[in-house]
N, C-alpha and C positions, 0 to 999 in steps of 0.2 A: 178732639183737639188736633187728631193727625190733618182733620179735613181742613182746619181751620190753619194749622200752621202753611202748609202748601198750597193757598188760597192766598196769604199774603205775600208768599215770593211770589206766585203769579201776578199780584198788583205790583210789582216792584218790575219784574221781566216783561211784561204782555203791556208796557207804557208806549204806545206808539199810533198810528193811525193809518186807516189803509189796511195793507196785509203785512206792513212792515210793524214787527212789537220787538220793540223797548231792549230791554240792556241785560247782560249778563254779569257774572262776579266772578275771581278766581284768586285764593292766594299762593298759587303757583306760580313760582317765577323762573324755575329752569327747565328744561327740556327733560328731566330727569325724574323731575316733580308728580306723580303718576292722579296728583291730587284732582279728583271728580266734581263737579258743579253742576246745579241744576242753568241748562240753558238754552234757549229760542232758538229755533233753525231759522228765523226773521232775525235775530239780535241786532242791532246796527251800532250798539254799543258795548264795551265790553270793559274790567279792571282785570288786572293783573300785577299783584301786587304794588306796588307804587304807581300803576301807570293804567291811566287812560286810552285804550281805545276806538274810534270812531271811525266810521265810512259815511261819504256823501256817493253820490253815482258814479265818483271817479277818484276820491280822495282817498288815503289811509293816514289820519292827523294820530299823531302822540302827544299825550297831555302827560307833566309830572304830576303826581299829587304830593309830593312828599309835605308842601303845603298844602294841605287840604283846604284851605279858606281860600285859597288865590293858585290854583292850577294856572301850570304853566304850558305852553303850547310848545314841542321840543323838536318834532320834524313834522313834516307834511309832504305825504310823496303822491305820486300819479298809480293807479292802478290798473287799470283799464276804462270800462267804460259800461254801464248799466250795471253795476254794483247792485247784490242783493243783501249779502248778510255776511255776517263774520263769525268765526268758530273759534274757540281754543280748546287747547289741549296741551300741557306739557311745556309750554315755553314757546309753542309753535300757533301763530294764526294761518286758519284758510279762512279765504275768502272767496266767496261765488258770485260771479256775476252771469248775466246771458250766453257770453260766449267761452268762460276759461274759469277754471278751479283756479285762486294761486296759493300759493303757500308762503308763510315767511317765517323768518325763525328771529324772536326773540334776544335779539345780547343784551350785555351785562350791563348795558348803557339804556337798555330800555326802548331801544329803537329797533324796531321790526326791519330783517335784510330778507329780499325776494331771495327764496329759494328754485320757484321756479313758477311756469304759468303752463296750462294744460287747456290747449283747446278744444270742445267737445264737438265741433262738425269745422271741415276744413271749410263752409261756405260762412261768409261773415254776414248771410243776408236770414242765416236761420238764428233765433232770439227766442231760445225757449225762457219760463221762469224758472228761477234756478236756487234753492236752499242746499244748502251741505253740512252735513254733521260728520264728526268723526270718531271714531270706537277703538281703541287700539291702532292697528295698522292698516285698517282700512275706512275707509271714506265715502260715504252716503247722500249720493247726488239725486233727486228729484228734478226730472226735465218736462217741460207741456207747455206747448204752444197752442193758439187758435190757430186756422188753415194761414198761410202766406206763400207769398210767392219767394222760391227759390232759384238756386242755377235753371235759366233756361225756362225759365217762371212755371215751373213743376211746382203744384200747391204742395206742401210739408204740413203736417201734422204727427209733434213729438209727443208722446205720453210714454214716458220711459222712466223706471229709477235704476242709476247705475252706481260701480263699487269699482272704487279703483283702491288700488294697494298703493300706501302712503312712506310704506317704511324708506325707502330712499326718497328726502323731501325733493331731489334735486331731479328724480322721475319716476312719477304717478303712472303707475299703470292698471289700464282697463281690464280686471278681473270676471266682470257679470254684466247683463242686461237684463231686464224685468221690466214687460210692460206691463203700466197701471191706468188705468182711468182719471187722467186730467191730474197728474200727482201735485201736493202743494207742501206743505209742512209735514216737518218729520221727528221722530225720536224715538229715543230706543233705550232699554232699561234690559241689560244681561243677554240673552239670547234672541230674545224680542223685539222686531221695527215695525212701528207704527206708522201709519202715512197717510193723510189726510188725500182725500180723494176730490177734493173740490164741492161736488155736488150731491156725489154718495157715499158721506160716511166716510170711515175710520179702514183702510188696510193691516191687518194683522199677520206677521210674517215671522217664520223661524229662518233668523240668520244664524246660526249654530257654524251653519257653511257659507261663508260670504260667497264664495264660489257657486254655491246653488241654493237662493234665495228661494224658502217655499212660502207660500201664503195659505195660513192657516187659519183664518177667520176672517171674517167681513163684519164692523159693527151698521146697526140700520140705518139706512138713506139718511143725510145731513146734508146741510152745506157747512164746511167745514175749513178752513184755514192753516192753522197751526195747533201744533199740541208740545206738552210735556208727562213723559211717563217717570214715575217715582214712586219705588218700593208696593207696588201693586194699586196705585192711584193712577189713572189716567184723566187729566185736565185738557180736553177739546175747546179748542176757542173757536167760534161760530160769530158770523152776524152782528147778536142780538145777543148771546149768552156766550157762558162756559159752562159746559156739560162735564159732570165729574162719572166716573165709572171704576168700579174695583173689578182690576186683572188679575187679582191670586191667587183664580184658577183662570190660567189662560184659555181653555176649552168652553167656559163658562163666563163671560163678561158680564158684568149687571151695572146696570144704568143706576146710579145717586140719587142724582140730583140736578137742580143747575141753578145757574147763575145771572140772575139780569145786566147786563152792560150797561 
């Protein structure tokens, strides 16, 4: 029953196409609200409480639902520009695109205000992929690029996951760097970050110390996308499949199952 209950929120979060999956839930509505949700480093949709969510490549729209039969469309602001996914936490969205973390904080009006925008290379010609997840007061960025040309047309190649500290939303600061092999999707269940490595496989990592990420297992070669980790269930979304795996013994990972697409 566990496999089967946390198989149907994955049809409900992992709705999308592409590398981008589908939508998250939250009935938290203040910054205060410490309340936890299963949800996509891909999400491109998200509720909170009465309210709607969404990112296009450049948009942040808010919907009301308090009609649920007939949402209402309540702002639409500009956010940057290559928009990847959006995170909540607490009253608080971030949002990743290619080139800046941003943050926005939630009011009582249900309209998202920028807290601030964090750029991750002062060049605007480097365009890594970019998911972000958040855990507390820090903040889990996944950056990889293919080779391009940069300042002074220097080829660039990013494979990086970084942590910046979120507690002051008004400034994010760079904590850790950790290279990975082609990072893509991310999550993370208590001391544990998971990260999908593109081509091989699942990264296993004790963040105990966000300051000093260690990586502590490799699952076997995949191509791999996104994931969600819950209560010792690991859900890999692949290709072709969702690969399921029980982490509860981390030392120990054993492969399930999987799932046809």
């Amino acid at each position: 029953m566990k496999h089967l209950f946390v198989f149907l929120i994955l049809v409900v979060i992992f709705t999308g196409c592409g590398e981008g999956f589908g939508t998250a839930s939250s009935n938290s509505g203040s910054k205060t609200d410490p309340t936890t949700v299963l949800q996509s480093s891909y999400a491109t949709l998200l509720t909170v409480g009465d309210f709607l969510y969404a990112i296009n490549n450049s948009e942040l729209t808010t919907f009301s639902l308090r009609d649920p039969k007939n949402p209402e469309e309540i702002n639409r602001q500009d956010v940057g520009f290559d928009i990847e996914n959006i995170f909540h936490q607490a009253g608080v969205l971030f949002i990743g695109s290619q080139q800046a973390i941003s943050i926005f904080l939630i009011g009582p009006d249900g309209i998202p205000r920028r807290q601030s925008s964090t750029d991750y290379f002062s060049s605007k010609d480097i365009k890594p992929c970019d998911p972000v997840i958040v855990d507390g007061e820090f903040a889990y960025v996944t950056l990889s690029t293919t080779a391009q040309q940069g300042p002074c047309r220097r080829t660039i190649q990013i494979n990086e996951l970084r942590v910046y500290n979120v507690r002051d939303l008004s400034h994010p600061k760079l904590v850790s760097t950790l290279e990975i092999d082609k990072p893509k999707g991310l999550g993370i269940d208590g001391n544990y970050l998971f990260v999908c490595m593109a081509t091989k496989g699942v990264a296993v990592l004790d963040k105990s110390n966000p300051q000093e990420l260690k990586q502590i297992g490799n699952l076997e070669s995949f191509e791999s996308y996104d994931l969600i980790a819950h209560e010792g269930l690991l859900m890999v979304v692949c290709p072709k499949e969702i690969r399921q795996y029980d982490y509860t013994d981390i030392h120990n990972i054993l492969y399930l199952s999987s799932i046809e697409l």
